[in-house]
C-alpha positions as CSV (number, residue, x, y, z in Angstrom):
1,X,18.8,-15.4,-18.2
2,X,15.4,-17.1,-18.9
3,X,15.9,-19.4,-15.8
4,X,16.0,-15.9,-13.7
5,X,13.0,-14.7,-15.1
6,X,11.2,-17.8,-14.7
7,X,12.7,-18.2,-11.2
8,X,11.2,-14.9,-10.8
9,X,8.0,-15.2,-11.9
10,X,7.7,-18.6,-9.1
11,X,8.8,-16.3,-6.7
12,X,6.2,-13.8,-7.7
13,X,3.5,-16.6,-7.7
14,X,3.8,-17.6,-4.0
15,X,4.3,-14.4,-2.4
16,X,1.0,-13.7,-3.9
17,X,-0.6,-16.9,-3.0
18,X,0.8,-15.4,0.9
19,X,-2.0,-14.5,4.0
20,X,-0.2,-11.2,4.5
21,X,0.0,-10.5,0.4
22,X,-3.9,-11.4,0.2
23,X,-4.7,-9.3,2.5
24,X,-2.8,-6.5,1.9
25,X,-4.4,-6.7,-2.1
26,X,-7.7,-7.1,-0.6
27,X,-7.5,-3.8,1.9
28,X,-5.6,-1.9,-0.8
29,X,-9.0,-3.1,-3.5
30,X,-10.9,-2.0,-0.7
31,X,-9.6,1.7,-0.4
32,X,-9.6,1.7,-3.7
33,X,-13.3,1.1,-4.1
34,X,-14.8,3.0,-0.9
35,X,-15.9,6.2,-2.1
36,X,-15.9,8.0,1.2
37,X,-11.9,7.5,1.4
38,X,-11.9,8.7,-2.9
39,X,-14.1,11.6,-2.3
40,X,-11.5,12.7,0.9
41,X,-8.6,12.5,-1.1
42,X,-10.6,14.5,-3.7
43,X,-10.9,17.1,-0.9
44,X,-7.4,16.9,0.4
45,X,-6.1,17.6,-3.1
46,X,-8.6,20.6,-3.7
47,X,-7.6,21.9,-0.7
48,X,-3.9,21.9,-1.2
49,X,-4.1,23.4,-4.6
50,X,-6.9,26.1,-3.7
51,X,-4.0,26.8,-1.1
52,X,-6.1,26.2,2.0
53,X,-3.6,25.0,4.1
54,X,-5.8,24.2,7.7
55,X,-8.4,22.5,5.5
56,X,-5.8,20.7,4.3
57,X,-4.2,19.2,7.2
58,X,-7.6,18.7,8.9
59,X,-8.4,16.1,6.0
60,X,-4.7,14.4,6.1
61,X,-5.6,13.8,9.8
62,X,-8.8,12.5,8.7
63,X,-7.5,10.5,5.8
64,X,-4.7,9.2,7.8
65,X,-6.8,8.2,10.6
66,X,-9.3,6.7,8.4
67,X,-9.6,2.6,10.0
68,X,-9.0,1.3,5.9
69,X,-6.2,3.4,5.7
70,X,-4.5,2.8,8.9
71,X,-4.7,-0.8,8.2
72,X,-3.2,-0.6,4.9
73,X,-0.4,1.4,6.2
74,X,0.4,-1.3,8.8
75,X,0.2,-3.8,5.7
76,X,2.4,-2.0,3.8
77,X,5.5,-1.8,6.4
78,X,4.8,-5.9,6.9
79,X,5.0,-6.3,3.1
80,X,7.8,-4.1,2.9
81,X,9.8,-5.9,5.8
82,X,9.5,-9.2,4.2
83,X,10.4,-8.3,0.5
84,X,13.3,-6.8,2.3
85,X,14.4,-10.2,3.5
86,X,14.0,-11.8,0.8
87,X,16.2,-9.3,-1.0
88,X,18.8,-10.2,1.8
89,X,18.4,-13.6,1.2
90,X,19.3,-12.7,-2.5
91,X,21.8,-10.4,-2.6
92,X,23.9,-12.7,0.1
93,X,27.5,-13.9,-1.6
């Protein structure tokens, strides 16, 4: 079981040390730290619990529209494709 682990943990290494992992890290850090983007989803949360539902939706368009965020989103579905393969490559008999 160690040798899995350990096998895991290589595997782990490179797909970080990856173009499309870097940069998906790097965007993601990037969100993270922008505080126009923190200060929207501030909003969109008030708005949602203070039950104003047009605010609400106006600021998920914004959010979601947000050049950051779009980016990130297309990341995230590239990321997601690959880890997928590999779990193909994995789980094959």
């Amino acid at each position: 079981m160690d040798k899995v682990i350990e096998k895991a943990k290589e595997l782990r290494k490179e797909l970080d040390s990856l173009p499309l992992f870097q940069e998906y890290k790097r965007v993601k850090d990037s969100i993270e730290s922008d505080q126009e983007i923190q200060e929207l989803k501030k909003q969109i949360v008030r708005a949602k619990s203070e039950g104003r539902l047009e605010d609400h939706k106006r600021l998920l368009i914004e959010y979601n529209s947000h050049p950051l965020v779009n980016n990130l989103n297309r990341l995230e579905e590239e990321v997601k494709n690959y880890l997928t393969e590999i779990s193909e490559i994995l789980n094959e008999k």
